[in-house]
C-alpha positions in Angstrom: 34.8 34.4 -14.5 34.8 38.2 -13.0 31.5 38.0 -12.9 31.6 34.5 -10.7 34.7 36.4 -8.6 32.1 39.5 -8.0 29.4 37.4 -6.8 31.3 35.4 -4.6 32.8 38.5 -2.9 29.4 39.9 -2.9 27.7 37.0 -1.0 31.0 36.6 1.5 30.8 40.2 2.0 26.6 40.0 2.5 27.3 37.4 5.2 29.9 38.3 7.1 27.6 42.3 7.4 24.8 39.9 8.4 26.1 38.3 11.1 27.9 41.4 12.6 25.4 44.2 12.1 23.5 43.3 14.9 26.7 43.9 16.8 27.2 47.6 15.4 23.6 48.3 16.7 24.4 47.1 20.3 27.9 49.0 20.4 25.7 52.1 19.3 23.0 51.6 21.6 25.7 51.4 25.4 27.7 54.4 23.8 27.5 57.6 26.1 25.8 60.7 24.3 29.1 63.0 24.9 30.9 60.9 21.9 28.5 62.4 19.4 31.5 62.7 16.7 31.8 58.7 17.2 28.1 58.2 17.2 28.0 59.9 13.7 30.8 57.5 12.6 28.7 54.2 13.7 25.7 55.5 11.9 27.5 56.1 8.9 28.9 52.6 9.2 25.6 51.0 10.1 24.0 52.5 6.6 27.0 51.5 4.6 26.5 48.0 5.9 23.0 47.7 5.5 23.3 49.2 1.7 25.7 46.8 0.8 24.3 43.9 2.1 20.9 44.6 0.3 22.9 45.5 -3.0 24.7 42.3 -2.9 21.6 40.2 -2.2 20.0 41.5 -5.3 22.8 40.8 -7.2 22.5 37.7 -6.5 19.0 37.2 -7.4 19.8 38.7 -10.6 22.3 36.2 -11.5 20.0 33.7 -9.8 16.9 34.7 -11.7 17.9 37.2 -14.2 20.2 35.1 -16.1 19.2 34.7 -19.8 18.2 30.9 -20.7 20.7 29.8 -23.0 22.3 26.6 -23.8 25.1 25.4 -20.6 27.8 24.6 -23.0 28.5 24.2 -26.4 29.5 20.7 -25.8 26.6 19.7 -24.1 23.7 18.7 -25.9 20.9 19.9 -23.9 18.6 22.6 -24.6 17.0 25.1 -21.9 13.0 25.6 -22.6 11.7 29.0 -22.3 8.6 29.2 -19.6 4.9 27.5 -20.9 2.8 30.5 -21.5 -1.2 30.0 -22.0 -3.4 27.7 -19.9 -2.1 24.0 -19.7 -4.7 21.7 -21.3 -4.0 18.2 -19.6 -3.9 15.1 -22.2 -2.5 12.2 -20.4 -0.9 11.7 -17.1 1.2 8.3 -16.5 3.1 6.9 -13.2 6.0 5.0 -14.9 9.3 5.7 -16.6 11.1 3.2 -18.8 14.5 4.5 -19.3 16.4 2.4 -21.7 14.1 -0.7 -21.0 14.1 -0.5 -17.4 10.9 0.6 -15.7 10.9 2.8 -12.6 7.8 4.5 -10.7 7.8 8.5 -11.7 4.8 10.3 -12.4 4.9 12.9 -15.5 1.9 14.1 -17.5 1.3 15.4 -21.4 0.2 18.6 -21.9 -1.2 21.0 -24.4 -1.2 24.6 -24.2 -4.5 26.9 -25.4 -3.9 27.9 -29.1 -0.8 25.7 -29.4 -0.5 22.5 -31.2 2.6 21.4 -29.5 2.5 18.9 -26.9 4.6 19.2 -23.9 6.5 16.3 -21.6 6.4 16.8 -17.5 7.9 14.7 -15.0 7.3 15.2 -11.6 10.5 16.9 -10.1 10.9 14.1 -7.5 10.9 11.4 -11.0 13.6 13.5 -12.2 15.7 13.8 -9.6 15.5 9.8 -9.1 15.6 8.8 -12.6 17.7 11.1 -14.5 20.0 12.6 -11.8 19.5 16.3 -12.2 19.7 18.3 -8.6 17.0 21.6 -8.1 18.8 24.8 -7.5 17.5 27.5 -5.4 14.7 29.8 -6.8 12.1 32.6 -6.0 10.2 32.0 -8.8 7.7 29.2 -8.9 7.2 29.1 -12.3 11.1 28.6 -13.3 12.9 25.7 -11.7 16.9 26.1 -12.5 18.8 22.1 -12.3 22.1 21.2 -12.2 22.6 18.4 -15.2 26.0 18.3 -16.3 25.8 21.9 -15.6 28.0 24.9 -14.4 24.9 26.2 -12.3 26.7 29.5 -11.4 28.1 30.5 -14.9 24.2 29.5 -17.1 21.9 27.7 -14.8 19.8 24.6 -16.6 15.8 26.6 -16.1 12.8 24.3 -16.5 9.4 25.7 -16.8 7.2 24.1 -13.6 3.4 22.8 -13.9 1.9 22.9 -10.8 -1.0 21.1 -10.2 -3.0 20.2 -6.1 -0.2 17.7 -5.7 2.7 17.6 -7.8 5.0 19.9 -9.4 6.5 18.9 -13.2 9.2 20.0 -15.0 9.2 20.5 -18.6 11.7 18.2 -20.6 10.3 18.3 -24.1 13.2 20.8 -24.8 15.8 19.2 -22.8 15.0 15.7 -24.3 15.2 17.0 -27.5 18.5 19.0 -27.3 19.8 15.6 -25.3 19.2 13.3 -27.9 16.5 11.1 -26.3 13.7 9.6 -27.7 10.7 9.9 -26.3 7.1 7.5 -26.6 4.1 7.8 -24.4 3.0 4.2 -23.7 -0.2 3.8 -21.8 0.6 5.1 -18.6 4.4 4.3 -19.3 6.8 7.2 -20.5 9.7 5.7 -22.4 12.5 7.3 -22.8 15.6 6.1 -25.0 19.0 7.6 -24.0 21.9 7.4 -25.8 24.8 5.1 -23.5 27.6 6.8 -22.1 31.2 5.2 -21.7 32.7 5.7 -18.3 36.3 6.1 -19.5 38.1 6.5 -15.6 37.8 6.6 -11.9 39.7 8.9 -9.9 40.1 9.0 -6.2 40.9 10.9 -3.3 41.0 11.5 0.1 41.0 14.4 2.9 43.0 13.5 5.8 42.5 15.4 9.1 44.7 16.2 12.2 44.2 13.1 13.6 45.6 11.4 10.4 42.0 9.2 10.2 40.2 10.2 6.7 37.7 12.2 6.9 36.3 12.1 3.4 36.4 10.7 0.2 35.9 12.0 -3.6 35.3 9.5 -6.5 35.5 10.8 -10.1 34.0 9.3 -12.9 34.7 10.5 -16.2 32.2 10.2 -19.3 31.9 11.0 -22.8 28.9 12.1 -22.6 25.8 13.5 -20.3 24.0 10.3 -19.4 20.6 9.2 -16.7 22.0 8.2 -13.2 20.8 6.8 -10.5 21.5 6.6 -6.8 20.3 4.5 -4.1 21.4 3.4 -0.4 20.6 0.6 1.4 22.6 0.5 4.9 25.7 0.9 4.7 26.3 0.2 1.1 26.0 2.8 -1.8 24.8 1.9 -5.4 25.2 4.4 -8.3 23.7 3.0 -12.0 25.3 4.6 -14.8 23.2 4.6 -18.0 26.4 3.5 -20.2 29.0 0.9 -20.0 32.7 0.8 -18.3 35.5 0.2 -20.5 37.3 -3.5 -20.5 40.7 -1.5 -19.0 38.7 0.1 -15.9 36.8 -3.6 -15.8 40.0 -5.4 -15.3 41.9 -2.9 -13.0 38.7 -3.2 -10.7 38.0 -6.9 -10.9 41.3 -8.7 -11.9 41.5 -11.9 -12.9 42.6 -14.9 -10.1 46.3 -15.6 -10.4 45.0 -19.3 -11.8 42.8 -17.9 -14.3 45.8 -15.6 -15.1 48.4 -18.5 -15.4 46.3 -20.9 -17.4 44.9 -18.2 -20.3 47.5 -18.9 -22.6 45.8 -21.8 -24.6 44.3 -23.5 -21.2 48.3 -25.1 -21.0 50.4 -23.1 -19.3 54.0 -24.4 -18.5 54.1 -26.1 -14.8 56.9 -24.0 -14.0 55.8 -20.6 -15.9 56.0 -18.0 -13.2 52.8 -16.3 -12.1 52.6 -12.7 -13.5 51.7 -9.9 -11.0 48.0 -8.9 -10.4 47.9 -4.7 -10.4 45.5 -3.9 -7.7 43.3 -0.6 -8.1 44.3 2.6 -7.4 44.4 3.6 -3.4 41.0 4.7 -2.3 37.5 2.9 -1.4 37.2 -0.6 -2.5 34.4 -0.6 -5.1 32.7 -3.0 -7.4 31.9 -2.4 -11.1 30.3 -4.7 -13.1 28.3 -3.8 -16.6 25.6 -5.2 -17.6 23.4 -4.2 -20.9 24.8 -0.7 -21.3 24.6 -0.1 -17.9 27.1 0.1 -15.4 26.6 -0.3 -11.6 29.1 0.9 -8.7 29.0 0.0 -5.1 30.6 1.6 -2.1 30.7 0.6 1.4 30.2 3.8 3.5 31.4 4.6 7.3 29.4 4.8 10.1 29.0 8.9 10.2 29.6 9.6 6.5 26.9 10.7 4.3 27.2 10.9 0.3 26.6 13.5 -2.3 26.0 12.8 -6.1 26.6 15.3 -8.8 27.4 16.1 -12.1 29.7 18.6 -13.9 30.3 19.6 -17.7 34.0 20.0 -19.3 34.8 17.6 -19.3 31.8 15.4 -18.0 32.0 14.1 -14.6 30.1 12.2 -12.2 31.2 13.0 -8.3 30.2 10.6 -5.3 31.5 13.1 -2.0 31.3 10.7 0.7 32.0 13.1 3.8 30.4 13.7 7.7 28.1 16.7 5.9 26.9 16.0 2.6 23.4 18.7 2.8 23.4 20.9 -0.5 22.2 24.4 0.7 18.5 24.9 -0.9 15.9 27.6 -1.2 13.1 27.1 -3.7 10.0 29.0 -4.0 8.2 25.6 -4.8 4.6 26.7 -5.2 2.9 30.1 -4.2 2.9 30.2 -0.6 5.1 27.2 -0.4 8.6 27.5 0.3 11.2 24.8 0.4 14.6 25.2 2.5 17.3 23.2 3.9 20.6 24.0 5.5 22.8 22.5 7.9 23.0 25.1 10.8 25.5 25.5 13.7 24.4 25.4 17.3 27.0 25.6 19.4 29.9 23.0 18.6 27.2 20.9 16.6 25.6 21.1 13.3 22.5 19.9 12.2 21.0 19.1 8.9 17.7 21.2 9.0 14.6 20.7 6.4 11.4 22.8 6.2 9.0 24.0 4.4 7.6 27.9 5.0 3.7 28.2 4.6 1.8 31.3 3.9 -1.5 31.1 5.0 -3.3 34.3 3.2 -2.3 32.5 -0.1 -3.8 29.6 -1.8 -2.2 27.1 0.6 -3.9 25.0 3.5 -2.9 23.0 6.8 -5.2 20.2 7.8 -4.7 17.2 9.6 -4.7 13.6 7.7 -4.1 10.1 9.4 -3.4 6.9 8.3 -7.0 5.3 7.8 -9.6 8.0 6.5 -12.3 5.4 7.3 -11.3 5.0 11.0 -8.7 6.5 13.8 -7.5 2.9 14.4 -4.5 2.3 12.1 -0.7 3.9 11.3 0.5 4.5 7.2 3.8 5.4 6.1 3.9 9.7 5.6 4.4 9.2 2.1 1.4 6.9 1.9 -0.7 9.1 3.6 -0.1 12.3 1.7 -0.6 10.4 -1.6 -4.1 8.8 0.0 -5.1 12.7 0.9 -3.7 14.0 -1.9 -1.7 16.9 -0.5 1.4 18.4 -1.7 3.6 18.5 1.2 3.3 17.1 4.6 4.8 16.2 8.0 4.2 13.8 11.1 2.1 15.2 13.7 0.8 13.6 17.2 2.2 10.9 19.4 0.5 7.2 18.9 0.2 4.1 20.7 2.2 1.7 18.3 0.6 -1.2 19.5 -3.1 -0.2 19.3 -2.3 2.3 16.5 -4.6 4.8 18.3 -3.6 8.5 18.7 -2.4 9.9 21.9 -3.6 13.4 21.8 -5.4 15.9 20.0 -6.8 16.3 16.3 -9.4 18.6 15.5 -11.0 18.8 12.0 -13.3 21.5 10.8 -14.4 21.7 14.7 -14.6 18.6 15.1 -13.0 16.5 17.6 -11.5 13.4 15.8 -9.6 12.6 19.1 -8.9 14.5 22.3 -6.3 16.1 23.8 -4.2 14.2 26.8 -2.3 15.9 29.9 -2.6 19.6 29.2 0.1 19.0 26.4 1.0 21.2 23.7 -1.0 21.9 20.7 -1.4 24.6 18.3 -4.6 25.7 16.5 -5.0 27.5 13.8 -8.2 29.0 11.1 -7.9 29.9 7.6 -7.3 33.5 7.9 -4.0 32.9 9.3 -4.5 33.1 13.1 -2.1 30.4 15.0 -2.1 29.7 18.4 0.4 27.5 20.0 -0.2 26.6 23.7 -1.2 24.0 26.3 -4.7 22.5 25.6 -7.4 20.4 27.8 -10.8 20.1 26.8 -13.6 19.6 29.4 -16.3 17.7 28.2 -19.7 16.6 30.2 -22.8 14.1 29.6 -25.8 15.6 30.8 -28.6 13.8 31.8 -32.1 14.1 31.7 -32.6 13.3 35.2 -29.9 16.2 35.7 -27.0 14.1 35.9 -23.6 15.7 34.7 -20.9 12.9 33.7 -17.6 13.9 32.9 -16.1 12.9 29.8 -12.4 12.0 29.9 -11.0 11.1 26.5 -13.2 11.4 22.8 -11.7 9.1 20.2 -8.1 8.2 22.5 -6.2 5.6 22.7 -5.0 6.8 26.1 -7.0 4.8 28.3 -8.2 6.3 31.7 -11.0 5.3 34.2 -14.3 6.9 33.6 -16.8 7.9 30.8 -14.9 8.0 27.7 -16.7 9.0 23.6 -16.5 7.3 20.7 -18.0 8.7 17.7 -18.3 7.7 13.8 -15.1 9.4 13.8 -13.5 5.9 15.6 -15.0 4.1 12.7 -18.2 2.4 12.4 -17.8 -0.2 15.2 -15.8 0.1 18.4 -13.7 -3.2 20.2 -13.0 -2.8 23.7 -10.1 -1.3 24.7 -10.1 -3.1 28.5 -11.6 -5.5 30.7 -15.2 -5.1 32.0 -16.7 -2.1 30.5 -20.0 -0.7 30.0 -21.1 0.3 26.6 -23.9 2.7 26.0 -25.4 3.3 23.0 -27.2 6.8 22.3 -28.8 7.4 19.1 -30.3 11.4 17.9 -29.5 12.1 21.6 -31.1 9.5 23.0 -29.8 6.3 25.1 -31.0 3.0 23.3 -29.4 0.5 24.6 -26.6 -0.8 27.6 -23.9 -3.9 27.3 -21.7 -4.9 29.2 -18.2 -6.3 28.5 -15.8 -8.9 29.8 -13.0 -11.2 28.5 -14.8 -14.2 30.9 -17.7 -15.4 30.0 -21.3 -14.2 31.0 -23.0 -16.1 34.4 -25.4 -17.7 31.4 -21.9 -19.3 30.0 -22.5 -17.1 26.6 -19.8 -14.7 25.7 -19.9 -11.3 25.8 -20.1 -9.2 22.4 -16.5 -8.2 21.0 -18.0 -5.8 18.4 -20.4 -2.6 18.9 -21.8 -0.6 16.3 -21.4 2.9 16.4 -24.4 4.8 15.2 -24.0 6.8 12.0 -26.3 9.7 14.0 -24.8 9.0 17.6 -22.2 8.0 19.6 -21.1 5.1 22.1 -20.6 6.0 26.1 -18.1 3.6 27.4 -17.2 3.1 30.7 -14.4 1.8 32.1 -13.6 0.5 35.8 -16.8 1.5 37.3 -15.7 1.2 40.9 -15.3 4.9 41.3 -19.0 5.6 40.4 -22.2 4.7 41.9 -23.7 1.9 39.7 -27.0 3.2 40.9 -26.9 6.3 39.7 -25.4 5.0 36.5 -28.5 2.9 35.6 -30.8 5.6 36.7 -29.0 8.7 34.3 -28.6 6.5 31.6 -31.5 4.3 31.5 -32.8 3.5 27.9 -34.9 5.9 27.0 -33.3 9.0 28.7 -32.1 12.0 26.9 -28.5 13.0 26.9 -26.6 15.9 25.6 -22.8 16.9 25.6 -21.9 20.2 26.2 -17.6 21.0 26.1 -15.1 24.1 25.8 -11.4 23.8 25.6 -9.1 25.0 28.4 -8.0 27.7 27.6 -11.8 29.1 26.1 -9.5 30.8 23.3 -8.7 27.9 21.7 -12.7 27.1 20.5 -11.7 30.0 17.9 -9.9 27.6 16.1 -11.4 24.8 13.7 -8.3 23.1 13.0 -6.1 21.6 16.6 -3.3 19.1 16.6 -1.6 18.2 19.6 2.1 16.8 20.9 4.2 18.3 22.7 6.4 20.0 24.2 5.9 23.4 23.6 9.2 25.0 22.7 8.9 28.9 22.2 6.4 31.4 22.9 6.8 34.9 21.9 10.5 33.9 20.9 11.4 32.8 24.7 12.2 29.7 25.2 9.6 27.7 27.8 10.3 24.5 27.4 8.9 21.9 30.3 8.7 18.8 29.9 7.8 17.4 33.5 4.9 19.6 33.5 3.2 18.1 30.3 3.9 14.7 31.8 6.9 13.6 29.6 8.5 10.5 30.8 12.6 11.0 31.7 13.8 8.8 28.9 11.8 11.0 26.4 13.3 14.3 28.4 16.5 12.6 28.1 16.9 11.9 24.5 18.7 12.8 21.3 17.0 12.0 18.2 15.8 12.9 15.5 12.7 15.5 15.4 10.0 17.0 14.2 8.5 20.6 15.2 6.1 23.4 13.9 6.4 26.7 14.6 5.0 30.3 13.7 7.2 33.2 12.5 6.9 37.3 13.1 5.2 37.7 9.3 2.1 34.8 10.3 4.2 32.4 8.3 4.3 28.4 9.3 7.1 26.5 9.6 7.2 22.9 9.1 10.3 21.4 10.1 12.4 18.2 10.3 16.1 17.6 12.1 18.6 14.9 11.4 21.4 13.9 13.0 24.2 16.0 13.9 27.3 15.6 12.1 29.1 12.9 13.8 26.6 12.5 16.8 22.8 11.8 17.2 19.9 14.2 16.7 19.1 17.3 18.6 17.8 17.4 22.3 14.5 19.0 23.1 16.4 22.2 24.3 18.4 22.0 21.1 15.8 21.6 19.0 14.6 24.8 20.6 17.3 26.9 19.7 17.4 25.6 16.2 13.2 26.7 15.9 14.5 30.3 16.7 17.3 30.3 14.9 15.0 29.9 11.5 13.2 32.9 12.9 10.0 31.1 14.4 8.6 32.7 17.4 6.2 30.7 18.7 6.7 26.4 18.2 5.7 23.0 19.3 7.6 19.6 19.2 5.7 17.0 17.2 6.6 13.2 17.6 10.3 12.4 16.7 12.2 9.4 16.1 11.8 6.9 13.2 8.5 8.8 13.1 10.1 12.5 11.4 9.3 12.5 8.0 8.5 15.5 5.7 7.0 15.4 2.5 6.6 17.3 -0.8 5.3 16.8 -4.2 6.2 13.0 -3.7 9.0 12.0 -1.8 10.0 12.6 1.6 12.8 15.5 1.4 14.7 14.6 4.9 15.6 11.2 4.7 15.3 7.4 3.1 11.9 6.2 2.6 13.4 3.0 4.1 14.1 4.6 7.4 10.8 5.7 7.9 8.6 4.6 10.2 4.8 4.0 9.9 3.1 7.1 11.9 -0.9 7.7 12.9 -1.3 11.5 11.6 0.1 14.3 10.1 -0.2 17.9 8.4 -0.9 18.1 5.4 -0.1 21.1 3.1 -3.4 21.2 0.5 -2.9 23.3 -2.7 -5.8 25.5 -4.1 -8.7 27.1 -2.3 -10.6 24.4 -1.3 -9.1 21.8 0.1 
């Protein structure tokens, strides 16, 4: 306990130096050089600060990191594995969990380490958080994942040793099961796991009530005999929990009481006609909730406000299940979730508002790679959820990238692959670039691309690959797919083939003067590309036959605008920019935003490079009580996790981050379906 009361003074102490130290430096630097004596003093001051906030930081790590692995509780039966030493000889890897007969989608994997005849049990840390309940606690070592389980996580923090493999990161139970009393049985692909069923003895409410005298939160209690697999799940407004055990008759009844008929007629089915009714006790004050229990399981259900979010967790001594139901409901987080992967969130004041922030920190000079991926790898014409695209390119983290045309499904700006132009960039937007020694670039981007002709033509090219439509000479490569549908009315499709034109349609939705149809499919040459133009009435149809009759030669020649950019092999474009060399230089009109987008609060997504060479990949909610940040606000919240240099990427429905499985900012539900992304590749070659 003094230990708990140290640390706690330590980090208040830490914080408050933090956030005031930069004040001692600027009262130094205005002071006049005849108070000398003074001076001294705030120097003095400035070192003391600075050597206490770095002495309480590492005592925090130490209790974070240091603390020996040893068993929570002596009531509870769980055990705490020490880390897997050797090199992890895969045996089986499964993407199902039945948990007391009920079958949920988790992936875990068997293991076998070299010169050890034990097998090991992994689940996926995104399976355990969903089908057992436990919460991840910060961390700076990969290798060591502390959980809160029925835990005290500041007294002896739960550790599981961590498997890491390209796309998911497990966490060793075979210790944990064993010390909890569950049986486990590899089944095929199935991992079944046999828990033994709690009671939930009680419920216990409360409520916070604020000036106003509206509530403001709520706190449900449940109390168990036991540790026990939970559950959690929202679907609008209402909240289900599914308790691995069963509710006892007297909670039953005081939560679903009996009709006053049913009451009256229960003695013998012949009550008295003029036997009085006896009085119905309602439920204690609080939420309405419904209980039922159902084969040793027992499942609540909440109806939440508009504005409230909930939190789920556990605590030992006795055994508790909490549902906080409040306006902020974020669980501070900092994990060191793979080398050169870091996973944070934190809800972070800006102003009067807060917002619920999630990112992930990148470290490109480790074994970690940013690439973009999209929703159809055979084609640029189609949208996937995030989480359905990360799992198709097998990546262990991700987030949404480039704006989209939801009705075409074709991208709306730039993506660049290995040099390659998948798709171009649109109206001098923002886009940032980036190689695999680290170098980012963030900035506004064109790309000028020209068709020239062996009869010393020089066409312009206006879009590669982009569903935003314009008048002129616009590419399609194999990168489109292997055919390409017109996108308008009246084009002219030329094919070229090893640089070389070999054929010329035309298009129309009415048919040809011969009465036959025109085609509504062209192939696009595995060694070529497809010229299409579109509303011709600005070029000289003469001079169009003549410089690309069949037969000609062609070749393209492009450079991006600005030239540094063709340093980069990797480019994804959206925009706005935000930041540049930590200024703020936000403009919207100039990139050709409309007002509504200018205009709104919403959720968003944003990239952004720190002072170290680091990447940020971030994700905004809602504020608490209020919509999602503005473009200026999401700004501000960029710098204020120390990037220096950032972009906005497409917002909305569309945010979603990812990591080893799930999305880590919101509902899967609320998602929408998106066109491309970033995806965070694991190992050196991804």
């Amino acid at each position: 306990m003094v230990r708990l009361l140290k640390t706690r003074l330590f980090r208040s102490l830490s914080r408050w130096l933090l956030r005031y130290k930069r004040s001692l430096f600027d009262t130094y630097s205005i002071l006049p050089q005849r108070h000398k004596r003074f001076r001294l003093a705030m120097v003095s001051i400035i070192a003391i600060s600075l050597w206490v906030t770095i002495s309480s930081l590492k005592k925090e790590e130490q209790l974070v990191l240091a603390k020996p692995m040893t068993i929570l509780s002596k009531q509870l039966p769980v055990a705490v594995p020490k880390p897997s030493s050797g090199q992890p000889k895969l045996l089986i890897q499964g993407d199902a969990i039945a948990l007391n007969g009920r079958t949920r989608p988790a992936l875990w994997s068997q293991w076998q380490l070299t010169g050890s005849q034990r097998v090991r049990i992994g689940v996926a840390d995104v399976g355990l958080t969903q089908t057992i309940g436990v919460e991840l606690l910060s961390t700076w070592d990969s290798t060591r994942q502390p959980v809160q389980w029925f835990s005290e996580p500041a007294a002896s923090p739960l550790i599981l040793a961590t498997w890491l493999t390209n796309q998911y990161r497990y966490l060793d139970i075979t210790d944990f099961a064993h010390s909890a009393g569950w049986q486990i049985k590899v089944d095929g692909t199935t991992l079944r796991i046999n828990s033994p069923a709690a009671t939930v003895n009680d419920i216990r409410q409360d409520s916070l009530i604020g000036s106003d005298k509206e509530t403001v939160a709520h706190r449900i209690v449940l109390d168990l005999d036991r540790p026990t697999p939970w559950q959690v799940s929202q679907e609008g407004a209402v909240l289900t929990l599914q308790i691995d055990g069963v509710a006892t008759p007297s909670l039953l009844s005081r939560y679903n009481p009996k009709p006053p008929d049913e009451v009256a007629t229960s003695n013998q089915g012949f009550p008295p006609l003029d036997a009085p009714i006896p009085p119905i006790s309602p439920p204690k004050p609080g939420l309405p909730l419904k209980i039922e229990t159902s084969q040793d399981r027992t499942t609540i259900r909440v109806d939440i406000s508009s504005g409230l979010r909930p939190r789920i967790w556990s605590l030992p001594s006795p055994y508790r299940l909490v549902i906080d139901i409040a306006p902020e409901a974020m669980v501070e987080r900092d994990i060191i979730w793979a080398p050169g992967l870091r996973y944070r969130q934190q809800i972070l004041s800006l102003g009067t508002s807060r917002f619920p922030v999630v990112w992930l920190e990148i470290n490109p000079r480790q074994s970690v790679a940013l690439r973009p991926i999209w929703g159809n790898r055979n084609s640029l014409v189609g949208t996937a959820p995030l989480i359905e695209q990360a799992k198709q390119w097998q990546v262990a983290g991700a987030i949404n990238a480039g704006f989209f045309n939801r009705n075409t499904q074709l991208p709306l700006g730039a993506i660049r692959l290995d040099g390659r132009w998948l798709s171009s960039p649109i109206l001098n937007r923002g886009a940032i670039a980036w190689n695999d020694a680290g170098e980012v670039k963030i900035g506004h981007l064109s790309l000028q691309e020209t068709l020239n002709t062996s009869t010393g033509e020089h066409l312009p090219i206006v879009s590669v690959n982009s569903g935003y439509v314009q008048s002129g000479f616009a590419l399609h490569t194999t990168e489109w797919g292997s055919t390409y549908n017109p996108l308008t009315d009246n084009e002219t499709i030329i094919t070229v083939q090893n640089n070389q034109v070999i054929s010329a349609e035309a298009f129309s939705k009415t048919p040809l003067p011969n009465g036959i149809p025109s085609k509504t499919s062209f192939p696009i040459p595995p060694d070529g590309y497809l010229v299409v133009l579109r509303d011709s009435s600005g070029v000289q149809k003469l001079d169009i036959a003549s410089a690309l009759a069949i037969g000609n030669v062609v070749t393209l020649e492009s450079y991006s605008v600005p030239a540094e950019f063709d340093r980069y092999p990797h480019i994804v474009g959206a925009g706005p920019v935000l930041l540049q060399k930590g200024k703020i230089v936000l403009d919207a009109k100039a990139e050709q935003f409309r007002d509504s987008f200018i205009n709104e609060s919403a959720h968003r997504s944003a990239i952004g490079t720190t002072t170290a060479g680091n990447i940020l990949i971030v994700a905004v909610g809602n504020r608490t009580v209020g919509p999602g940040p503005s473009l200026n606000e999401i700004a501000e919240l960029m710098r204020l996790i120390g990037a220096v240099d950032a972009l906005n990427l497409d917002g909305g429905s569309s945010t979603s981050l990812y990591l080893g499985g799930q999305l880590i900012n919101r509902a899967p539900r609320s998602a929408a379906r998106v066109h491309n992304g970033l995806g965070i590749f694991i190992g050196p070659n991804p």
